[in-house]
C-alpha positions as CSV (number, residue, x, y, z in Angstrom):
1,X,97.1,-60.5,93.0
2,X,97.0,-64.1,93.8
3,X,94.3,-66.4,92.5
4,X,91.7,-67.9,94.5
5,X,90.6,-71.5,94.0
6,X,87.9,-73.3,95.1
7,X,88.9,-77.0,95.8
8,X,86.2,-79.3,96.4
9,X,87.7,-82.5,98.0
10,X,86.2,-86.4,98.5
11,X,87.0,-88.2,102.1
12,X,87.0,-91.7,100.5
13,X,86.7,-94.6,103.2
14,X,86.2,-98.4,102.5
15,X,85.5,-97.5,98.4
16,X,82.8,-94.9,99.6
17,X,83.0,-90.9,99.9
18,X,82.0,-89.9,103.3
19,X,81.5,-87.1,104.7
20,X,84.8,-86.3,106.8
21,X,87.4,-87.5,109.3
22,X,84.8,-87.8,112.4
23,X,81.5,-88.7,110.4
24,X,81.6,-91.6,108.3
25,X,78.2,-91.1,107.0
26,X,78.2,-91.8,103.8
27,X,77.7,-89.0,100.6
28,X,78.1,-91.3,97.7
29,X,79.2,-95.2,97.2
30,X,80.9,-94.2,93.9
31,X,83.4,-91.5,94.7
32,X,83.9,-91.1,90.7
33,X,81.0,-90.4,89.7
34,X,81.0,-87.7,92.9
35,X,84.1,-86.2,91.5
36,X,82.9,-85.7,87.8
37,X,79.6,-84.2,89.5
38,X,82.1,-81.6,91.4
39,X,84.4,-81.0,88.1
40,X,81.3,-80.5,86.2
41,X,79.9,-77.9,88.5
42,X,83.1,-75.2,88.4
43,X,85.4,-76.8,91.1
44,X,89.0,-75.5,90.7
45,X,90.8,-78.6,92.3
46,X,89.9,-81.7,93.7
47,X,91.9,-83.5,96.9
48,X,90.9,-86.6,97.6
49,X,91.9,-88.0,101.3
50,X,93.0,-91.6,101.3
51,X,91.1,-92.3,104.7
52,X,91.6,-96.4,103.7
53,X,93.1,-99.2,105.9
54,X,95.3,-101.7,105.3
55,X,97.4,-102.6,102.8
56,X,94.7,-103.7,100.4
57,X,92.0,-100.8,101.2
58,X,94.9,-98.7,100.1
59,X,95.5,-100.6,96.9
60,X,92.0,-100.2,96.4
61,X,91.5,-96.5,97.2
62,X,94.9,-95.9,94.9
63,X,92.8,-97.5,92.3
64,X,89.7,-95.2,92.7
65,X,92.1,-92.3,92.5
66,X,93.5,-93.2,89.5
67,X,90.2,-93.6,88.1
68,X,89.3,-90.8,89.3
69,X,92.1,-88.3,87.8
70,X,91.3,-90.2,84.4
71,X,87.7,-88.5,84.7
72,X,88.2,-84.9,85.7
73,X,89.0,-81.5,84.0
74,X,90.5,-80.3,87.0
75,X,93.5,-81.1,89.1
76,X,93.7,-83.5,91.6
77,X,95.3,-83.6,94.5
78,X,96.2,-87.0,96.5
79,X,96.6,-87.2,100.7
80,X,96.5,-90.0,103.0
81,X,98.0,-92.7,103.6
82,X,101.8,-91.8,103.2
83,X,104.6,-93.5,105.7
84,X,107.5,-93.5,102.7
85,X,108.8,-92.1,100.0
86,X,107.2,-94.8,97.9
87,X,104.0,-93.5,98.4
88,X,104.1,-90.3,97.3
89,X,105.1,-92.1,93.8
90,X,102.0,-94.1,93.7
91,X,99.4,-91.0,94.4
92,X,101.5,-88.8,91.3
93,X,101.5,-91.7,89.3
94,X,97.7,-92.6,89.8
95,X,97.7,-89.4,88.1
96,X,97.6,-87.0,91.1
97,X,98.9,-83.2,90.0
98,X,100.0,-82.8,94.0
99,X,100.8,-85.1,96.9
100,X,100.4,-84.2,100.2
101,X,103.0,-84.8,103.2
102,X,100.9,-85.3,106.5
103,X,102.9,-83.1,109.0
104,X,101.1,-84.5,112.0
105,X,103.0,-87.4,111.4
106,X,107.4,-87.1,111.7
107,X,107.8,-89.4,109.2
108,X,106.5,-87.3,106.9
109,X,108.4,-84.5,107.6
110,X,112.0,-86.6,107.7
111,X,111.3,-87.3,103.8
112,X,110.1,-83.9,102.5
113,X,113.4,-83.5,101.4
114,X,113.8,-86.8,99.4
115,X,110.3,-86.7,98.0
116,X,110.8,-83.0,96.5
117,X,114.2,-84.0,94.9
118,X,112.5,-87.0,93.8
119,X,109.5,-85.4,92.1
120,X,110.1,-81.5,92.0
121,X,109.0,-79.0,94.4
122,X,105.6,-78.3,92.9
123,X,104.4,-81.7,93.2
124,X,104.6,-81.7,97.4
125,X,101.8,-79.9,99.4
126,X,102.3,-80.4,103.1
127,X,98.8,-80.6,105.7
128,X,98.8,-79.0,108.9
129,X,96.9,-78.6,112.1
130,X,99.1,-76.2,114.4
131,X,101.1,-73.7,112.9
132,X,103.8,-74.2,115.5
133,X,104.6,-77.5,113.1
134,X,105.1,-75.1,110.2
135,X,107.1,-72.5,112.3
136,X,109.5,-75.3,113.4
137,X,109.9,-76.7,110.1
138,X,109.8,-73.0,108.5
139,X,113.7,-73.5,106.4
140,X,112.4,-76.9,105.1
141,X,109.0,-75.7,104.1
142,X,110.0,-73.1,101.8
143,X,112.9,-74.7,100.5
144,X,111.1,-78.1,99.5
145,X,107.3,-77.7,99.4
146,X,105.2,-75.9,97.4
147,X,101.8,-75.1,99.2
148,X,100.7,-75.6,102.2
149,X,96.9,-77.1,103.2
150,X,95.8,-75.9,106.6
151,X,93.2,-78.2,108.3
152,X,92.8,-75.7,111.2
153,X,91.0,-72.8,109.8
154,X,91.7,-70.9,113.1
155,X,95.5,-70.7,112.0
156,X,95.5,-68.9,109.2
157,X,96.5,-65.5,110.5
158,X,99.3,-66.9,112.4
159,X,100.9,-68.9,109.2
160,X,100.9,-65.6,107.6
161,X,102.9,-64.3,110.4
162,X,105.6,-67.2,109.6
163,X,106.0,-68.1,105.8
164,X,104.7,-66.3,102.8
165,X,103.9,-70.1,101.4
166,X,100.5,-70.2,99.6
167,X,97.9,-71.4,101.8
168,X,94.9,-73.6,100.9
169,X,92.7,-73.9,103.8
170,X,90.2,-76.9,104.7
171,X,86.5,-75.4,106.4
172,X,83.3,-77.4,106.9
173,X,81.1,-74.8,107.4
174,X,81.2,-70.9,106.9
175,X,79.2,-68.2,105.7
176,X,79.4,-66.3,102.4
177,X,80.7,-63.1,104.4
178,X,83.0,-65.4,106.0
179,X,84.3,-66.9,102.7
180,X,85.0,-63.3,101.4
181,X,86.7,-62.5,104.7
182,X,89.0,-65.5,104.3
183,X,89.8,-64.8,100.9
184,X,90.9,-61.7,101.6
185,X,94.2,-62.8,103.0
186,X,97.1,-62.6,100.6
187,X,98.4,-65.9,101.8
188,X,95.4,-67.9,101.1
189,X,95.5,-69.4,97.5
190,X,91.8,-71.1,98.0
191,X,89.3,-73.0,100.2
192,X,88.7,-76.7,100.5
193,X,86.1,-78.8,102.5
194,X,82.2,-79.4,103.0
195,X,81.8,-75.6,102.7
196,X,83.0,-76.3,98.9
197,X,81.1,-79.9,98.6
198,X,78.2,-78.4,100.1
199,X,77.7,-75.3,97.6
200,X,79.5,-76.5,94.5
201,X,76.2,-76.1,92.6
202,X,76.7,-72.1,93.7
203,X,80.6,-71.9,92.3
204,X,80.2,-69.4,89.9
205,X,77.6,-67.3,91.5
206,X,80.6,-67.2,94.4
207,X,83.0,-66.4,91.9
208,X,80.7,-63.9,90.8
209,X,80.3,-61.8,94.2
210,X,84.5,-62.5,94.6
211,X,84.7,-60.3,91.5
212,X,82.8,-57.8,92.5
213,X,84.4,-57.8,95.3
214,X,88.0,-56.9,94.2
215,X,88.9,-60.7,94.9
216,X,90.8,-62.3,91.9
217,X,89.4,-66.5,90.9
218,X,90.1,-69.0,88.6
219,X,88.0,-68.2,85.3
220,X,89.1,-67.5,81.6
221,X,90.1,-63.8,80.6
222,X,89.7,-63.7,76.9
223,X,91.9,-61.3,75.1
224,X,88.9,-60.4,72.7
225,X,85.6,-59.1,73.2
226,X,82.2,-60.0,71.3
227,X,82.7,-56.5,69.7
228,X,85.8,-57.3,67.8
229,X,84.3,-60.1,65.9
230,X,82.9,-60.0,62.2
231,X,79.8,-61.5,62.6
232,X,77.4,-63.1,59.9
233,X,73.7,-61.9,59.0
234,X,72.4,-63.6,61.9
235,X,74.6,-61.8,64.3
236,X,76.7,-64.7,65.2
237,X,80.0,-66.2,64.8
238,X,80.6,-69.9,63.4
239,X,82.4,-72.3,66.0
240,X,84.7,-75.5,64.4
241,X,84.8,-78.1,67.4
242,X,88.2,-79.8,67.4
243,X,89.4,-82.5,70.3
244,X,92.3,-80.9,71.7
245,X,94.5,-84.3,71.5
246,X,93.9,-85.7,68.0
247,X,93.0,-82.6,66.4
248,X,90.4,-84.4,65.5
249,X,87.1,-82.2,63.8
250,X,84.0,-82.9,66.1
251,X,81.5,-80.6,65.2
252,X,80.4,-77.2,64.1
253,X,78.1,-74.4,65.5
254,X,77.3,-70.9,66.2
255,X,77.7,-68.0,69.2
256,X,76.0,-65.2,70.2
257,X,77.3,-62.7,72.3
258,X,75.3,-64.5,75.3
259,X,77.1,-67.7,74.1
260,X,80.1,-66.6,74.1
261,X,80.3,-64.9,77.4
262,X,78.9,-68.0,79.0
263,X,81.5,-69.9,77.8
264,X,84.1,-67.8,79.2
265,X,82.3,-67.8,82.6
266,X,81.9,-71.7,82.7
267,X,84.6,-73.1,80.7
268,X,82.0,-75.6,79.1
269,X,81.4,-74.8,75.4
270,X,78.1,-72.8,74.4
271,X,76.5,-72.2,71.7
272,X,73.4,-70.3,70.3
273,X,70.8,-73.0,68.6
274,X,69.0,-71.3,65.0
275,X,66.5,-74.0,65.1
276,X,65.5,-73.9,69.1
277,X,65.7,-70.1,69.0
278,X,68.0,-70.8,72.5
279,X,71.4,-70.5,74.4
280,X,72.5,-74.2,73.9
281,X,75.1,-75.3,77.0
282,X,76.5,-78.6,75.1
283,X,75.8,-81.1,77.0
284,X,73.5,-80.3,79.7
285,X,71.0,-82.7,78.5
286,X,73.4,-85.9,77.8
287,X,75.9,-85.5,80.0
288,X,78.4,-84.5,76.7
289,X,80.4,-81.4,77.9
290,X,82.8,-80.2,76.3
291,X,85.7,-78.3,78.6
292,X,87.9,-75.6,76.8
293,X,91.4,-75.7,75.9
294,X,91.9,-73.3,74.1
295,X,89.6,-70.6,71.7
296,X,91.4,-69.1,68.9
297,X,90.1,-66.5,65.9
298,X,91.1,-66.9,62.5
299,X,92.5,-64.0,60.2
300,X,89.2,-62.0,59.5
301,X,87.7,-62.6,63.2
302,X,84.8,-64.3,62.1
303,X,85.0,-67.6,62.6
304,X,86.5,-69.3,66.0
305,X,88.9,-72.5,66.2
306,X,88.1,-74.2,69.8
307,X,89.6,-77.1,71.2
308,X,88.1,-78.9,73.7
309,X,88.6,-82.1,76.0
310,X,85.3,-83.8,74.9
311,X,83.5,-86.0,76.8
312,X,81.5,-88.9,75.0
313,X,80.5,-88.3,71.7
314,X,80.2,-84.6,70.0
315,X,77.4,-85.6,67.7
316,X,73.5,-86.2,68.7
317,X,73.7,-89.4,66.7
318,X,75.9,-91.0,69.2
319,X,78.8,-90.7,66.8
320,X,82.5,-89.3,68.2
321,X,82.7,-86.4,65.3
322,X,79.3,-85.1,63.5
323,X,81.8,-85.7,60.3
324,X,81.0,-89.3,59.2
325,X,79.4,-89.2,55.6
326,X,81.8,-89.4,52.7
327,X,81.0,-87.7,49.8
328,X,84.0,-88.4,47.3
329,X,87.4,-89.8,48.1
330,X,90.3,-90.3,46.6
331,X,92.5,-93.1,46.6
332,X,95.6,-91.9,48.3
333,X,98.2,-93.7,50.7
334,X,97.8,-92.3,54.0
335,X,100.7,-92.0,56.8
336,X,100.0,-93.4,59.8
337,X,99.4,-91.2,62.5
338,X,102.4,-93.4,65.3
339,X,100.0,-92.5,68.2
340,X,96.6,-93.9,66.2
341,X,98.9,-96.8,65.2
342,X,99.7,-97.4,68.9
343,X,95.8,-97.1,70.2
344,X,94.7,-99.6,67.3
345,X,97.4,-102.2,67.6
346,X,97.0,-102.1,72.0
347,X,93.1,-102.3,71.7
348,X,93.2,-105.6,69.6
349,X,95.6,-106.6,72.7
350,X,92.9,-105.5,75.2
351,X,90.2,-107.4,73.2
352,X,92.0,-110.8,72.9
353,X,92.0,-110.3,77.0
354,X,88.1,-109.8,77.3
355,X,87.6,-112.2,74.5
356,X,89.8,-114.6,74.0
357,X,90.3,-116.1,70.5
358,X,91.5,-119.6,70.2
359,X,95.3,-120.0,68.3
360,X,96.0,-116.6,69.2
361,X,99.5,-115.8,70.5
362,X,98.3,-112.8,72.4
363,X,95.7,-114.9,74.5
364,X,98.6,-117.7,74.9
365,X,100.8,-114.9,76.7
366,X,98.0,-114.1,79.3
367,X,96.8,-117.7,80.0
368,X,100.3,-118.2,80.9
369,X,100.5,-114.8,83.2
370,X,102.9,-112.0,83.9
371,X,106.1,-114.7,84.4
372,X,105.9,-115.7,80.3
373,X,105.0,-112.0,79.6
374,X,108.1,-110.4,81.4
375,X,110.3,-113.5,80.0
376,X,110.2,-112.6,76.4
377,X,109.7,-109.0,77.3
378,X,113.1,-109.8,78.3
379,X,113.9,-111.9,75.1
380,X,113.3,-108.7,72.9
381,X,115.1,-106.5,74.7
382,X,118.1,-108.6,73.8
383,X,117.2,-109.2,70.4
384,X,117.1,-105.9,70.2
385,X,120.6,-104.7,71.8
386,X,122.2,-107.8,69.5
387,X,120.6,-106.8,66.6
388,X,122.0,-103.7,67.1
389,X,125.5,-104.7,66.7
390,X,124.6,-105.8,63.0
391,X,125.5,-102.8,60.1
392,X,121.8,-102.8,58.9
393,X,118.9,-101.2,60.7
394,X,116.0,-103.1,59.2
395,X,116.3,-105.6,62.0
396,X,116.7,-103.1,65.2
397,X,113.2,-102.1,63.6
398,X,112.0,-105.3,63.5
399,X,113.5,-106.0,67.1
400,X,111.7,-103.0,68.2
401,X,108.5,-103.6,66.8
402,X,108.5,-107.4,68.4
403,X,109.6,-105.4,71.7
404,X,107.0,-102.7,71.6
405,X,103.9,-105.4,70.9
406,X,105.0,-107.9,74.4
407,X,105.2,-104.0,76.6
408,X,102.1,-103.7,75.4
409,X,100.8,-107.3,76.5
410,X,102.4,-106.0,79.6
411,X,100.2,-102.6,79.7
412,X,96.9,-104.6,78.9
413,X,97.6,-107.1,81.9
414,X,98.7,-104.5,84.1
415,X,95.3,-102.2,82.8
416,X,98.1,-99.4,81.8
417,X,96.9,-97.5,79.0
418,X,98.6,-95.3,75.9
419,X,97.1,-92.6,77.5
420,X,99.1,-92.8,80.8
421,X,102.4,-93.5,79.1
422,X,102.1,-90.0,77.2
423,X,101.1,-88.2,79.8
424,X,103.8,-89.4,82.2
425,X,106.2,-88.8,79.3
426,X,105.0,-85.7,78.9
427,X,106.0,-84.8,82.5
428,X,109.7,-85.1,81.8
């Protein structure tokens, strides 16, 4: 049974969210702080419409969805403004999950082809009105896209009729019956538009009467129950908090069965609070959630491992982890984590930018601008192929090291972080 999603999506025009196409009243002037109120509130997916003109609005709107993929749990999906090839790149490298090929427009359908050999099938969503455009371009559809997103919501039975290609479909306004009715089509893999934006504080009540309704959506399934935990004297489990990228300890507390279930229904960590004698959704009051990754029992099943993508700090203090006060340590030579190393080295980089520090090399590269920085960006990379040449590999280290600092001049002047890098590596 195929999964239905509900995609809440932003119509971003001159820097603003508006409210569609037609109407450009505008919902909020900070379109990031719009999307982290939808990916807080149960959203699926997020699409955001470049709606931006002019070669510098679209810099600009490019910017705001990059920032805006750095601040979600949830997919996002990048349409508007694509004439070539080139930018499809820049929406999937802003961080978009999915780009989307316009197929009003011809020259968006002459590079489907080149665009899903360049970035894989399941990056390329193409957006429709008629589905005459999809019936027409039925063999290169199927062979080189991987959803379709139907802005006519009148079309739905009739793409069914041509391609068995998922279909997410774009409404402004519809009733609840109407939802379930829409739903119930096998092609349609979710529902976008104001009828999303409108009732995303109402997600999981909808996800709720989808179930009961026989309709399958986007939640966890956990493969125990409450009743196969061990549970202590107080009838709950113990919860060890760990960030799901550094592995880093944040915190620890307790579930009840109520806590427990929530958090399977949400996705946001709860717990049960001994001293407020009350379900505790972590951060509700600051802002603090934290969005499961993963939740994993130990040997006895009495004590849960969950990782989480935290955001801000863990601990009421204000501090990252609640772990900060040493007790006894030991003296002991610690191996440096390469990643840590990495963060610490680029943020000095990043301060000498916002504060520069006279007689430092760093600020001498950026007072001198990206022509000096790409020069002996170039200089290392051939100190690095002719120290290679030489028998011993202590100076292809050193070579590499010298290298390694300049790209990351480069990244700090070109606001690229560590983070980015991974991730796109991670892709490949």
């Amino acid at each position: 049974m195929n999964t239905k999603k509900f995609t809440a999506c932003i119509y971003l025009h001159h820097a603003h969210a508006v409210t569609n196409f037609k109407d450009m009243t505008i919902v909020d002037t900070d379109p990031v702080r719009l999307a982290r109120y939808y990916s807080e509130n149960n959203i699926d997916e997020l699409i955001v419409f470049d709606m931006s003109e002019g070669d510098d609005g679209h810099e600009e709107a490019l910017d705001i969805i990059k920032e805006i993929c750095a601040s979600v749990e949830v997919d996002v999906y990048g349409a508007g403004n694509v004439h070539r090839m080139e930018d499809i790149k820049k929406l999937l490298y802003a961080g978009c999950r999915k780009a989307v090929l316009d197929y009003d427009m011809p020259e968006n359908i002459a590079i489907t082809e080149e665009v899903s050999l360049k970035f894989g099938k399941d990056k390329i969503i193409a957006s429709y009105n008629d589905y005459h455009v999809v019936e027409e371009n039925k063999e290169l559809l199927e062979k080189y896209v991987s959803m379709l997103l139907l802005m006519n919501a009148h079309m739905i039975r009739e793409t069914a009729a041509v391609t068995a290609l998922p279909v997410l479909v774009q409404i402004n306004q519809l009733a609840l019956n109407k939802l379930l009715e829409v739903f119930a089509y096998d092609n349609v893999a979710g529902v976008t538009g104001n009828t999303i934006n409108t009732n995303v504080k109402e997600i999981l009540a909808l996800k709720d009467i989808c179930k009961e309704n026989g309709i399958c959506v986007e939640s966890l399934e956990a493969s125990y129950q409450w009743s196969d935990f061990k549970l202590n004297s107080d009838g709950m489990v113990p919860v060890v908090v760990q960030d799901y990228i550094t592995l880093e300890v944040l915190m620890m507390a307790y579930m009840n069965e109520e806590a427990y279930e929530n958090t399977l229904r949400t996705g946001k960590m709860t717990y049960y609070s001994r001293s407020r004698q009350e379900l505790w959704l972590k951060g509700a009051t600051s802002g603090h959630y934290q969005y499961v990754k993963s939740l994993t029992a130990d040997c006895d099943m009495d004590t849960i491992l969950a990782k989480v993508s935290q955001t801000g700090a863990a601990c009421h203090t204000g501090a990252r982890s609640c772990f900060f006060n040493d007790i006894v340590k030991k003296e002991y030579e610690e191996s440096p984590n390469p990643l840590k190393v990495f963060e610490e080295v680029f943020a000095v980089i990043q301060d000498r930018k916002l504060h520069p520090k006279e007689g430092s090399y760093t600020n001498y590269l950026f007072d001198k601008g990206i022509d000096k920085i790409l020069k002996k960006l170039g200089e290392e990379a051939s100190e690095i192929i002719i120290a290679s040449k030489n028998v011993n590999a202590n100076e292809v280290k050193y070579e590499i090291a010298d290298f390694l600092y300049h790209m990351m001049v480069l990244m700090a002047q070109k606001d690229i972080s560590w983070q980015e890098i991974t991730d796109e590596l991670a892709k490949r």
